[in-house]
N, C-alpha and C positions, 0 to 999 in steps of 0.2 A: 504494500500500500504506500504511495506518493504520502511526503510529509505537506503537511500544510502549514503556510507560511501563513508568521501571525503578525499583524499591520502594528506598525511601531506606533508612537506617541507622539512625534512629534507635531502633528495638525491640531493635538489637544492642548500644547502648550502656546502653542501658535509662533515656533517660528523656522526657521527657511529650512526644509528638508532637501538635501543639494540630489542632482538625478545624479544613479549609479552609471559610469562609465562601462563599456564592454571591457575592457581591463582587468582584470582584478588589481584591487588595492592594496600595497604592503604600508608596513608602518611611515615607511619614509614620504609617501605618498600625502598619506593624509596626515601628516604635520605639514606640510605645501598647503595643502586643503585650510586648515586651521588658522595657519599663516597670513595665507590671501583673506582669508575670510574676513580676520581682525583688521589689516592694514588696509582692505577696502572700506572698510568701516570709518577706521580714524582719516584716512584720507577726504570722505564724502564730509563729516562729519567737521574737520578742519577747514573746509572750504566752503561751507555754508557759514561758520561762522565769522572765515574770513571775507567774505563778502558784506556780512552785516554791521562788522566792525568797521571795516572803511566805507561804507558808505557812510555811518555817524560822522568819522573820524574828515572823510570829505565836505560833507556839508558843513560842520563846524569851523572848518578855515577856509570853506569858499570865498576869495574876496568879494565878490558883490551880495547885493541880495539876493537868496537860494528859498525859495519857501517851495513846501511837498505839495502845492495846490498847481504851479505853476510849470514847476522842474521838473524834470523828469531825472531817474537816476543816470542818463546817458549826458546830462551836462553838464557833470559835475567830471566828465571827461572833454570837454569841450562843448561851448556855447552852438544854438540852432544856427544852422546853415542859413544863407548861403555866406555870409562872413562870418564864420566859424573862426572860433581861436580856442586855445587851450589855455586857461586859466591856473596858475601853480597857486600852492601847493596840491590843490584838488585833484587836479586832472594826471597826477605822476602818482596819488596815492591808488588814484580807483584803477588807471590804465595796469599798472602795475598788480594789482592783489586782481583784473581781472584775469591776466594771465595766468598767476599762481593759480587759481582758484580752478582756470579753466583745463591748466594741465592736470590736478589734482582731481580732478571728478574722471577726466578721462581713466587717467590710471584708475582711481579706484572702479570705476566699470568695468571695467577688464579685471583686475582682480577679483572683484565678485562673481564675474561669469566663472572663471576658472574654479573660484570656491564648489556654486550652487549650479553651475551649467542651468543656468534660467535663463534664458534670453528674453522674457515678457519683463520690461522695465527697463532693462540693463542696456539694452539699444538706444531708447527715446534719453536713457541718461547718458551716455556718450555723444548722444547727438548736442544733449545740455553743455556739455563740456566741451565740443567744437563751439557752439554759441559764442561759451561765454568767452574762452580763447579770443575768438574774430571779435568781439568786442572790445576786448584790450590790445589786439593788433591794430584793428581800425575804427577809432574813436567817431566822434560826427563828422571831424574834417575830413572823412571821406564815406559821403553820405551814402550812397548806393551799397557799398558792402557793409558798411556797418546797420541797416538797415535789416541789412538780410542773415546777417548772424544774428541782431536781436529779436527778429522773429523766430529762428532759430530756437534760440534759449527759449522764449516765451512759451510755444505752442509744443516743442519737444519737453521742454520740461513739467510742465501740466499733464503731457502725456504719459512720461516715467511716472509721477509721482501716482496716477490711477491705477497703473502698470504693477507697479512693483505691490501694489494690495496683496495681488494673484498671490505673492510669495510666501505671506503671511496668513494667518487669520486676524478674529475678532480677539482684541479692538481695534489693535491698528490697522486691519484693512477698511473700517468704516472713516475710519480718522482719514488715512491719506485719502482714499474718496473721494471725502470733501474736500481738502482741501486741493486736489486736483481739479476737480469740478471749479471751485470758484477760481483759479489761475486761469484756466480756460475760460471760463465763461467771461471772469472780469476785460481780458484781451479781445475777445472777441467781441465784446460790447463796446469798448472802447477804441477798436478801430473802425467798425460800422455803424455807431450809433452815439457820437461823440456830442451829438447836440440834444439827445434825450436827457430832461432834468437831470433825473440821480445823477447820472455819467459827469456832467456841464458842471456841478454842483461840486463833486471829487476834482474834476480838472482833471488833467493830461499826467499830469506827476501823480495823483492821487490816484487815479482806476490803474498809472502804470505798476503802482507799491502794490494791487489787490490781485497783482498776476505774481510778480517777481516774490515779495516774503511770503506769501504760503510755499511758493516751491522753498525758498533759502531755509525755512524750517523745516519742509520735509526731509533736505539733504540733512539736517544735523541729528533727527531724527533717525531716519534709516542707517544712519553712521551709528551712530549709538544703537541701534536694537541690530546689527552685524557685529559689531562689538561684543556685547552683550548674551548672543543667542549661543545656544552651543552647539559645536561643530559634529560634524559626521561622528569625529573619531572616540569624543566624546560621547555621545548618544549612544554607540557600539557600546564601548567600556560601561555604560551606566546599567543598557541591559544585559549584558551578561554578567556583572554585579548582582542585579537584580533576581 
């Protein structure tokens, strides 16, 4: 008689059960596994927060007036075209941590793929991570590409944060959800529907923050519960503990 295989735990704990490879696994393996797993975490996690930090830390030594009604977080890398200039200290603190931030998500994608071989999330968040890159490559003064990487971020990163639920359960898959849901909805409203009150009322810098910080919390979030969650090799060793 065929032994029957009995369905592990980890959907009850709710967090990211990685798919087995056709391989078989030795130990050396999955501490690689466990490795990536964590450093994708602090990677994501690093770079959500480096993002919210300098943009504070930008708008605070803006030299002109900067308010969140008006601004959007792309001028604080240089002022609206079509004379465009870059403003210091702002625009070398944002251009700069977008970089960082935008290599940092890359890698940590790719390192979590490797962990949990998911691909639902982990693409739209690589795609987040060329974004936000092409944003700190090309700031406003060059409006055509920077336009198109910050749709990028925008619309890719609403889409990971939806994405990456799949990974998980309740609660956090109801959590990213939402605030998937509102990154998208807010961009999409705010580039089609710009003169509808609510919209008019937040302004351009204001529906831009109700796309960008739900994602920049997701990233610190799902860094922290990759961090956080235990790995393949662990979950082995607990059940046959058990």
């Amino acid at each position: 008689m065929a032994a029957r295989t009995i369905p592990g735990r980890d959907d009850d704990v709710g967090y990211p059960t990685p798919r087995p490879r056709v391989a078989a696994r030795g130990p050396r393996s999955e501490q690689h596994q466990s490795r990536d797993q964590r450093v994708a975490g602090l990677l994501l996690s690093l770079a959500g927060g480096a993002i919210l930090m300098a943009s504070i830390t930008a708008e605070a030594l803006y030299p002109r007036v900067f308010t969140t009604h008006t601004d959007t977080l792309s001028h604080l890398g240089a002022t609206e075209p079509p004379n465009s200039v870059a403003l210091q200290p702002s625009a070398a603190i944002f251009d700069l941590t977008m970089l960082l931030a935008g290599a940092m998500i890359l890698a940590g994608a790719w390192l979590a793929y490797r962990a949990l071989r998911r691909r639902a999330g982990l693409i739209p968040t690589a795609l987040l991570g060329i974004g936000v890159l092409g944003v700190g490559i090309f700031p406003l003064t060059h409006q055509g590409p920077h336009t198109l990487f910050a749709l990028t971020a925008f619309y890719a990163g609403g889409i990971a944060v939806i994405l990456a639920s799949r990974i998980t359960t309740a609660p956090f898959r109801y959590v990213w959800m939402t605030l998937g849901a509102i990154a998208l909805v807010a961009i999409t409203l705010g580039i089609f529907l710009p003169e509808w009150t609510p919209i008019a009322r937040l302004g351009e810098g204001g529906i831009e923050r109700w796309n960008a910080y739900p994602i920049v919390l997701w990233l610190v979030a799902f860094g922290s519960y990759l961090m956080a969650a235990p790995t393949a090799a662990a979950t082995k060793a607990a059940a046959a503990s058990g």
